[in-house]
KEGUMI-736466 format. One record per residue (C-alpha): x, y, z; residue number from 0; residue in three letters. Coordinates in pm, whole numbers, plus 32768, in hexadecimal, padded with zeros to 4 digits. Example, Ala and Ser with C-alpha at 12.3 -4.5 7.8 and 13.67 -1.06 7.14 Angstrom:
% KEGUMI-736466
<site east="84CE" north="7E3E" up="830C" pos="0" code="ALA"/>
<site east="8557" north="7F96" up="82CA" pos="1" code="SER"/>
% end
This chain:
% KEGUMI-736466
<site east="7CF8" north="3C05" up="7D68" pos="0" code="UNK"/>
<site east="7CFF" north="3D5A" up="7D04" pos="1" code="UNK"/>
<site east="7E08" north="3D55" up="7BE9" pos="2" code="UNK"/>
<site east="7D35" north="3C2E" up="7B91" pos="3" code="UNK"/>
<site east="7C1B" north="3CFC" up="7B64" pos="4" code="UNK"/>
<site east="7CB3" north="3E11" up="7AD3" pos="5" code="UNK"/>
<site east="7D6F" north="3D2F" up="79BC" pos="6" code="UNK"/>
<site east="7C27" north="3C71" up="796D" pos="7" code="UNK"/>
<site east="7B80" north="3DD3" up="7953" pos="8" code="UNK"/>
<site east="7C88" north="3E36" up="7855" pos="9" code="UNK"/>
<site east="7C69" north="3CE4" up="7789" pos="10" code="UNK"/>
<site east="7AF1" north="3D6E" up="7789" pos="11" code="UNK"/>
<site east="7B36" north="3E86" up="76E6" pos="12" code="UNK"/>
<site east="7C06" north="3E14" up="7600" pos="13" code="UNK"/>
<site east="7AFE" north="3CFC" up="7585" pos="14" code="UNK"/>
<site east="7BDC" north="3BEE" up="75EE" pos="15" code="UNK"/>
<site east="7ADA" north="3B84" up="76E5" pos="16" code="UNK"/>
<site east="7979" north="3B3A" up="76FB" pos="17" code="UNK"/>
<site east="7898" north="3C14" up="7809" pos="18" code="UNK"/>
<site east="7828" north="3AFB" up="7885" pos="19" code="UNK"/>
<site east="796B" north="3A80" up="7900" pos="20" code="UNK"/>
<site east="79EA" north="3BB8" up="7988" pos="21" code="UNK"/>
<site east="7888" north="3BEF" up="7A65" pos="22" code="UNK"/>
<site east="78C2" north="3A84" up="7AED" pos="23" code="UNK"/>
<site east="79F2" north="3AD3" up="7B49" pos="24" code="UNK"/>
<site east="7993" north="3C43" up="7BEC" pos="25" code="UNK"/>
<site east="787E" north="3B8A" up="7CB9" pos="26" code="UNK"/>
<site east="7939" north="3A98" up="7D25" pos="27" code="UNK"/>
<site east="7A13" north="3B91" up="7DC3" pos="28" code="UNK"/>
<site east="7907" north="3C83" up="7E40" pos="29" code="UNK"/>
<site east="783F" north="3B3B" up="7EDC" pos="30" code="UNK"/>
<site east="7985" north="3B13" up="7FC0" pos="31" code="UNK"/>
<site east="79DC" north="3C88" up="802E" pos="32" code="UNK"/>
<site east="7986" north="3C99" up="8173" pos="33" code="UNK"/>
<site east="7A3B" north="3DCF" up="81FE" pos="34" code="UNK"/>
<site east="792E" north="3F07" up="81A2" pos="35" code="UNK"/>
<site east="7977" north="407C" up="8228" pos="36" code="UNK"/>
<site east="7837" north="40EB" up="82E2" pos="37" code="UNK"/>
<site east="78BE" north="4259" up="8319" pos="38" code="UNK"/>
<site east="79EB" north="4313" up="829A" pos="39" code="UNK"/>
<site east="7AAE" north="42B4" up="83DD" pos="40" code="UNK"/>
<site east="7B63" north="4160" up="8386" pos="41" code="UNK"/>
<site east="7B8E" north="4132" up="84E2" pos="42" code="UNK"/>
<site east="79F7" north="40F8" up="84B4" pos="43" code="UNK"/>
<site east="79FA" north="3FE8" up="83C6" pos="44" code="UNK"/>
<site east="7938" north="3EA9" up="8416" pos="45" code="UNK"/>
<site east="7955" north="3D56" up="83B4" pos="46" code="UNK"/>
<site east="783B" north="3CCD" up="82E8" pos="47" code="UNK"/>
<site east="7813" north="3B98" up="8211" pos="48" code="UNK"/>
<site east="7762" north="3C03" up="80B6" pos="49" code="UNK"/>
<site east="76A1" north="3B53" up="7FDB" pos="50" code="UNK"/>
<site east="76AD" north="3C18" up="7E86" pos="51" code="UNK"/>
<site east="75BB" north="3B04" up="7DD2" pos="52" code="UNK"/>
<site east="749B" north="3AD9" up="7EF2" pos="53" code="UNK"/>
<site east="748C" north="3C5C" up="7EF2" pos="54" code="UNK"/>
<site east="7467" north="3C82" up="7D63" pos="55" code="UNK"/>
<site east="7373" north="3B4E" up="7D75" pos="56" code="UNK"/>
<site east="72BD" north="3C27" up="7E59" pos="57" code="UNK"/>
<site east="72C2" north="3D75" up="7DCF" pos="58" code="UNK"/>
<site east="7231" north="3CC7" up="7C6C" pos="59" code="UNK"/>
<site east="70E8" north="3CD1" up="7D0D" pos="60" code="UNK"/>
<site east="7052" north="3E35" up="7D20" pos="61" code="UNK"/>
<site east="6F31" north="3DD9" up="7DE8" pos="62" code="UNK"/>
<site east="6EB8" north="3CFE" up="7F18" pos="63" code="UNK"/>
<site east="6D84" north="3C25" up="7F02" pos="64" code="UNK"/>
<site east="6C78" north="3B79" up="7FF8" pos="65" code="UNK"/>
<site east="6B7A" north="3AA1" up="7F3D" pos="66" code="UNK"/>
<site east="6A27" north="3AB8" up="7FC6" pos="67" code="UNK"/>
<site east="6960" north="3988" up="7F96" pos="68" code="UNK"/>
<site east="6809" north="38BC" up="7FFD" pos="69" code="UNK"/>
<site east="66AB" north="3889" up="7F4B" pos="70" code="UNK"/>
<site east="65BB" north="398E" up="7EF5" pos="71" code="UNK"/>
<site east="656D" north="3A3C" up="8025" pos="72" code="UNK"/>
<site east="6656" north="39B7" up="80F2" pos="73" code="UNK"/>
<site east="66BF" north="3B1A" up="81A5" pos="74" code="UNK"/>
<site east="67FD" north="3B75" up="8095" pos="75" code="UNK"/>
<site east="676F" north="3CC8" up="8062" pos="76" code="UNK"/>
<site east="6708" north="3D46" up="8193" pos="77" code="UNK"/>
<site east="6863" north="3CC3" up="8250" pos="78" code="UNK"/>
<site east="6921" north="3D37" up="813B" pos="79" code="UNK"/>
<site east="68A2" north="3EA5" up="8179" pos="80" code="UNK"/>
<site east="68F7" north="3E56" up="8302" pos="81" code="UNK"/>
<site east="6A6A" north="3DF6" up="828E" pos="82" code="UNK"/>
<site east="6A88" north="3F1B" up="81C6" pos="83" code="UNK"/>
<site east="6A1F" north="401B" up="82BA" pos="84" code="UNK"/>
<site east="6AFF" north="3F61" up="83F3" pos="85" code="UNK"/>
<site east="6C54" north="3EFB" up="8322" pos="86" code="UNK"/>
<site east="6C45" north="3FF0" up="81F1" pos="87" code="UNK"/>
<site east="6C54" north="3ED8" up="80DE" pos="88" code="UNK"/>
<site east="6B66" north="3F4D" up="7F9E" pos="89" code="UNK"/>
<site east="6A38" north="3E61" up="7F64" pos="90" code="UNK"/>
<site east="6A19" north="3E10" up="7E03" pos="91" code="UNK"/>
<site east="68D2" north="3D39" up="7DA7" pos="92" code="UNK"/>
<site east="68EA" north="3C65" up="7C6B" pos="93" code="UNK"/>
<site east="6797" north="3C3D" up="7C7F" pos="94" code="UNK"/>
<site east="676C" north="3DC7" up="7C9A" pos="95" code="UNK"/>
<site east="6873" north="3E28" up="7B86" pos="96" code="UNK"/>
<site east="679A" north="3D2F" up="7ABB" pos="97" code="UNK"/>
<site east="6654" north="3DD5" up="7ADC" pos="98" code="UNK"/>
<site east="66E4" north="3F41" up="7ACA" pos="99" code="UNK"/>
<site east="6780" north="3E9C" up="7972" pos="100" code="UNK"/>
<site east="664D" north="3E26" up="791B" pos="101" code="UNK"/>
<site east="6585" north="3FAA" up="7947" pos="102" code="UNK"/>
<site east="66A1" north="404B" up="78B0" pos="103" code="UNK"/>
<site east="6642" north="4129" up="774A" pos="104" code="UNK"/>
<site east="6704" north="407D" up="7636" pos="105" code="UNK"/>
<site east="6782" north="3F55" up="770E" pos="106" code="UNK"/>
<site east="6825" north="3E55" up="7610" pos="107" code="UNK"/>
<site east="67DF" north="3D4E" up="770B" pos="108" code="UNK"/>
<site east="6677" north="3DCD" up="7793" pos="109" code="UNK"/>
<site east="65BB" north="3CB3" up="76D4" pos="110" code="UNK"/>
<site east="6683" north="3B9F" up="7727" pos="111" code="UNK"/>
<site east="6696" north="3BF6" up="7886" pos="112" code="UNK"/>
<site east="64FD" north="3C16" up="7888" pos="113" code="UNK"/>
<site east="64CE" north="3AC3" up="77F9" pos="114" code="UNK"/>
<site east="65CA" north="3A2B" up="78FD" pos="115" code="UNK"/>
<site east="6517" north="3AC7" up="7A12" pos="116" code="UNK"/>
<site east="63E3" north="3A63" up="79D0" pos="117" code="UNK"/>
<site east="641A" north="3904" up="798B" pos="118" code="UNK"/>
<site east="6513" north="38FF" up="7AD1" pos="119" code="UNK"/>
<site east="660A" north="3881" up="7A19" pos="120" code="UNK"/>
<site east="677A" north="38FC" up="7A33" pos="121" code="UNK"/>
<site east="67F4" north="3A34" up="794F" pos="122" code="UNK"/>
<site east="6947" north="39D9" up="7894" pos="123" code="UNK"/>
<site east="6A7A" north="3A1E" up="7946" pos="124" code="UNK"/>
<site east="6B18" north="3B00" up="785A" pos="125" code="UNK"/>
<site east="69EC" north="3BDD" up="7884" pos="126" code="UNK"/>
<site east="6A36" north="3C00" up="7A0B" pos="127" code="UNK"/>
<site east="6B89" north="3BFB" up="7A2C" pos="128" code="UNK"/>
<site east="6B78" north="3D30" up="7941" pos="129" code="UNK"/>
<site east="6A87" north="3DC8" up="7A1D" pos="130" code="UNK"/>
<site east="6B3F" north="3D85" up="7B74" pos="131" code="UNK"/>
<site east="6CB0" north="3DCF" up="7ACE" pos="132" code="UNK"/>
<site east="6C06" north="3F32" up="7A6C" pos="133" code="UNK"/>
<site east="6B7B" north="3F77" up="7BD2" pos="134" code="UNK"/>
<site east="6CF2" north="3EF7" up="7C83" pos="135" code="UNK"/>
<site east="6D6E" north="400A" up="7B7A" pos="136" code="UNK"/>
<site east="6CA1" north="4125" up="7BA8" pos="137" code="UNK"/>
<site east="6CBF" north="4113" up="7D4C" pos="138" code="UNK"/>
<site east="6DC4" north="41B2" up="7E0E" pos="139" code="UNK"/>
<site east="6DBA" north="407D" up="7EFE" pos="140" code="UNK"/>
<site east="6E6C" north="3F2A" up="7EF2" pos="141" code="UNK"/>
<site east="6DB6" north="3E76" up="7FCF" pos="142" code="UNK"/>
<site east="6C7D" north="3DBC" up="7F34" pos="143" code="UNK"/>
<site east="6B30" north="3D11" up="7F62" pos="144" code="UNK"/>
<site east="6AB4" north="3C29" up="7E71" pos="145" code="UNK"/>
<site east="697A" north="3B71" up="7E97" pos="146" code="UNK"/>
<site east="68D4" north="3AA5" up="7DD8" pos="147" code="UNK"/>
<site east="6A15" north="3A41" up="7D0D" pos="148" code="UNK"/>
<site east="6A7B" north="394E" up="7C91" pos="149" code="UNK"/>
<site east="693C" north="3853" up="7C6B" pos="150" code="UNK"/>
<site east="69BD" north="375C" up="7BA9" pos="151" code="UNK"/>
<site east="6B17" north="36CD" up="7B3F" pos="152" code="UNK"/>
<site east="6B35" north="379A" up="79E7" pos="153" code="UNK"/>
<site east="6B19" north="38B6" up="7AF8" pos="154" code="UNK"/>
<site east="6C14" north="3862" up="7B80" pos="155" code="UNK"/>
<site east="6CF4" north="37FF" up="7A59" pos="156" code="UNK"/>
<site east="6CD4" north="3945" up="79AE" pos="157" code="UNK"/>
<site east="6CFC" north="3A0F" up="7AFF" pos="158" code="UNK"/>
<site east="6E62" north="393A" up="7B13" pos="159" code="UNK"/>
<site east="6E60" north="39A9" up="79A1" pos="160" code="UNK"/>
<site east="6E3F" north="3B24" up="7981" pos="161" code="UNK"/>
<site east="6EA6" north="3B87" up="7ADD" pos="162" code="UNK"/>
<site east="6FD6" north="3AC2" up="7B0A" pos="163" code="UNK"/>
<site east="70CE" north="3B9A" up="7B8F" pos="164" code="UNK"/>
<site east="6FD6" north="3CAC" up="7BCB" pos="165" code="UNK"/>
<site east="6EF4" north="3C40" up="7D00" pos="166" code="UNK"/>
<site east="6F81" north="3B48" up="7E16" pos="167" code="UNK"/>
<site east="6E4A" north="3A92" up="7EE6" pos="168" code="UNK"/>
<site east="6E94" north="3ABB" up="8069" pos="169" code="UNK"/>
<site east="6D87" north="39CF" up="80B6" pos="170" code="UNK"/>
<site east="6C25" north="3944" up="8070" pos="171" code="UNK"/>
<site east="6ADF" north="39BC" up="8157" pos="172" code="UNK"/>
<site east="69EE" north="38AA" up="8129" pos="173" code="UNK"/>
<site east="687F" north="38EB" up="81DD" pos="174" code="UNK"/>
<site east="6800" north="37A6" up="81EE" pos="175" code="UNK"/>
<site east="6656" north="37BF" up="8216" pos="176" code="UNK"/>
<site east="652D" north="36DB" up="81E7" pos="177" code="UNK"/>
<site east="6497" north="36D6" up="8090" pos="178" code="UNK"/>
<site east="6312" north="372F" up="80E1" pos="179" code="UNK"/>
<site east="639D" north="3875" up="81F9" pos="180" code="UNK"/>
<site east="6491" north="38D5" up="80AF" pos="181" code="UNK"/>
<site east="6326" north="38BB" up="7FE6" pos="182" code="UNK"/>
<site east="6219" north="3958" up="80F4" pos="183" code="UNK"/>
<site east="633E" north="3A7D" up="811E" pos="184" code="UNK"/>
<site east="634C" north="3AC0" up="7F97" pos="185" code="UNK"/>
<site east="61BD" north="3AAC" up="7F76" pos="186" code="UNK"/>
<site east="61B8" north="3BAF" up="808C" pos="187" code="UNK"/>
<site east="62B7" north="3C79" up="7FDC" pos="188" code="UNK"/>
<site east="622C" north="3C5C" up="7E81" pos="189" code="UNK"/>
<site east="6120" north="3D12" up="7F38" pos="190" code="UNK"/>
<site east="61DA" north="3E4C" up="7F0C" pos="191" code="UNK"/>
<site east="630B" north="3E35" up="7E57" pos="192" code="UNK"/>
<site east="625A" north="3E1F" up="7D2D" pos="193" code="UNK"/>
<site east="6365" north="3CFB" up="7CA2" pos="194" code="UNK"/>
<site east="62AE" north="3C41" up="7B7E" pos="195" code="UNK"/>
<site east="636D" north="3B12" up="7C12" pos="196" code="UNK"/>
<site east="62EE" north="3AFB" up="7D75" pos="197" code="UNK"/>
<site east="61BE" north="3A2C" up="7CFC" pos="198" code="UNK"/>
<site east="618C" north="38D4" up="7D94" pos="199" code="UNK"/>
<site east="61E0" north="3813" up="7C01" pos="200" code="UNK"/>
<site east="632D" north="38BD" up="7BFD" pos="201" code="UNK"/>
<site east="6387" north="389B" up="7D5E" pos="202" code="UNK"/>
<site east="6375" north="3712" up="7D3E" pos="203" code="UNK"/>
<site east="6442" north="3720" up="7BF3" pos="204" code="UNK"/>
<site east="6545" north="3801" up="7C9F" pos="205" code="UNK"/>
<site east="6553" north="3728" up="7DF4" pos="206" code="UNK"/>
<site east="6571" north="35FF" up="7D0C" pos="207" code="UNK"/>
<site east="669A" north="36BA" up="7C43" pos="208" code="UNK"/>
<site east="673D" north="372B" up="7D6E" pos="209" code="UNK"/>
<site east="671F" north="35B4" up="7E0D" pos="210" code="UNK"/>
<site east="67A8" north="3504" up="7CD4" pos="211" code="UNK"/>
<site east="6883" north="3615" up="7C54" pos="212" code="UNK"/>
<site east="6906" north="370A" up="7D97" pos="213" code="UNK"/>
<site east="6951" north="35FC" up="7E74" pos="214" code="UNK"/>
<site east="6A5D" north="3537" up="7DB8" pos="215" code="UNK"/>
<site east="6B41" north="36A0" up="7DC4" pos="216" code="UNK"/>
<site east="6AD5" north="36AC" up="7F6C" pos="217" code="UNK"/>
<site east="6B9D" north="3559" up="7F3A" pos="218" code="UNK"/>
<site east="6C9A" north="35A8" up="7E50" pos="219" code="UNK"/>
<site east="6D16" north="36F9" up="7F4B" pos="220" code="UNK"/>
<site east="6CC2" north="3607" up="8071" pos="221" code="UNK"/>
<site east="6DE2" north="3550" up="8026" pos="222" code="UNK"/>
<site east="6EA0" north="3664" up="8012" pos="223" code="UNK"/>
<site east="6E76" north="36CA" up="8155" pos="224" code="UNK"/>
<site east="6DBF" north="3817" up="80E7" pos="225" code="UNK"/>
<site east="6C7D" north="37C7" up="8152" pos="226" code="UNK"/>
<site east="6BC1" north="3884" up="8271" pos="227" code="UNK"/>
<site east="6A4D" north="37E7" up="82D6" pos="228" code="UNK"/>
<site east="6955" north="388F" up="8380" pos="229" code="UNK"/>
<site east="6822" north="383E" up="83CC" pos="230" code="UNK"/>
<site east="6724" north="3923" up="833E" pos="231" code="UNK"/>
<site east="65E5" north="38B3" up="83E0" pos="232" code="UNK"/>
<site east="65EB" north="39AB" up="84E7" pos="233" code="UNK"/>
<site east="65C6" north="3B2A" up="8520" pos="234" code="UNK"/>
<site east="6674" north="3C1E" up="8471" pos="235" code="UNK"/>
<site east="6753" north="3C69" up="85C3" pos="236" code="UNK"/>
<site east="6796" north="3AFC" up="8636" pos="237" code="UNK"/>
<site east="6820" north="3A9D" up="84CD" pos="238" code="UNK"/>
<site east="6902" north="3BFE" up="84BB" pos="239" code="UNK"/>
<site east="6983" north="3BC6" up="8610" pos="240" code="UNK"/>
<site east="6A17" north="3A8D" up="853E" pos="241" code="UNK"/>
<site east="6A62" north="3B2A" up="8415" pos="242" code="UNK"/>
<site east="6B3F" north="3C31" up="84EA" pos="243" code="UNK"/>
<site east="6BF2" north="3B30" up="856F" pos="244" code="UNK"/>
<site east="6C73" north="3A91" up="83EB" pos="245" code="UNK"/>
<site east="6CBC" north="3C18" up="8394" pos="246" code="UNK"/>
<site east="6DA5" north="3C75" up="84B2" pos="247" code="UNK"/>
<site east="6E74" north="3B3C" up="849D" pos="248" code="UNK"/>
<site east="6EA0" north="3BA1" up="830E" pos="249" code="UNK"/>
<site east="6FE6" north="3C46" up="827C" pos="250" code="UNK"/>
<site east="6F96" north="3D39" up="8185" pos="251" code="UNK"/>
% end
């Protein structure tokens, strides 16, 4: 197989054949190798079966992703900042990104955003995944958070579309919580967060979004086999003690 290799190599060089061909042929041969020196004692050689493609399929994506999902005030942020403290994973907040867009001096998106946000309706896609991709690039982690992404199915489309061989999702945290305790929390959050959303018009026109638009992906990753529910109706402990459970079963 060698003087295979070595011939097809030479045909390379000479232009008599196409790169293509020669790589099939090269990872053909490295898929089947299965004797691999761990040390420079041969006597210590061990005999291991590699797969060549399922380990470039995996080092395509540079980062690891949990989706964080469930209606407005469902308990995303506050468990997210629980995960991140107990398994080291970075919280990213499309929601948050979005505001801090919104604020920022010369923002080319800042008006667009505003108008979304007040209306409840959902920003475009190309808008967030921009914002997210930026974030995942700027941290020295792999390991991410996402909540409150994707709503809708052109969410999800364009995530497939511009982070396709970039992110991988691990799984799917879905907090599953009555629609008037999701509006009575953000009413007693609006309080003090100062969010020109958490007003009682919006709040029905984003807990109608996230019923007619966020539940369809719940369903689309459910059938994946993705999908982890908790419910969220409960204290902050009783729902982590849950949430801890999805995390330590995850490989990332």
């Amino acid at each position: 197989m060698l003087f295979i290799l070595r011939t097809r190599y030479q045909s390379l060089i000479s232009g008599k054949l196409q790169v293509s061909s020669y790589l099939k042929t090269t990872l053909s041969f490295l898929q089947h190798k299965t004797i691999i020196p761990v040390s420079g004692n041969i006597g210590s050689c061990v005999t291991k079966k590699v797969s060549v493609l399922s380990t470039m399929a995996d080092s395509k994506n540079q980062y690891n992703v949990v989706f964080v999902l469930g209606g407005p005030g469902a308990g995303k942020g506050t468990q997210c900042e629980k995960i991140q403290e107990t398994f080291g994973f970075q919280h990213l907040s499309a929601g948050e990104l979005l505001r801090q867009e919104r604020q920022a001096p010369n923002s080319q998106y800042g008006e667009e955003i505003e108008t979304h946000l007040k209306n409840g309706s959902i920003v475009p896609v190309q808008i967030t995944c921009s914002l997210l991709k930026r974030e995942m690039d700027n941290s020295p982690k792999s390991n991410f958070l996402i909540d409150g992404f994707p709503r809708n199915k052109d969410n999800l489309d364009g995530w497939n579309s511009e982070m396709e061989g970039v992110a991988k999702v691990r799984a799917v945290l879905f907090f599953d919580c009555p629609d008037q305790v999701c509006v009575d929390r953000c009413l007693k959050r609006g309080v003090t967060s100062g969010r020109t959303d958490d007003n009682e018009e919006s709040l029905k026109k984003r807990i109608e979004t996230y019923r007619n638009s966020t539940m369809p992906i719940i369903t689309h990753y459910r059938a994946l086999d993705l999908v982890a529910q908790v419910d969220g109706n409960r204290s902050t402990e009783e729902v982590f003690a849950d949430v801890e459970k999805v995390f330590k079963g995850l490989a990332c």
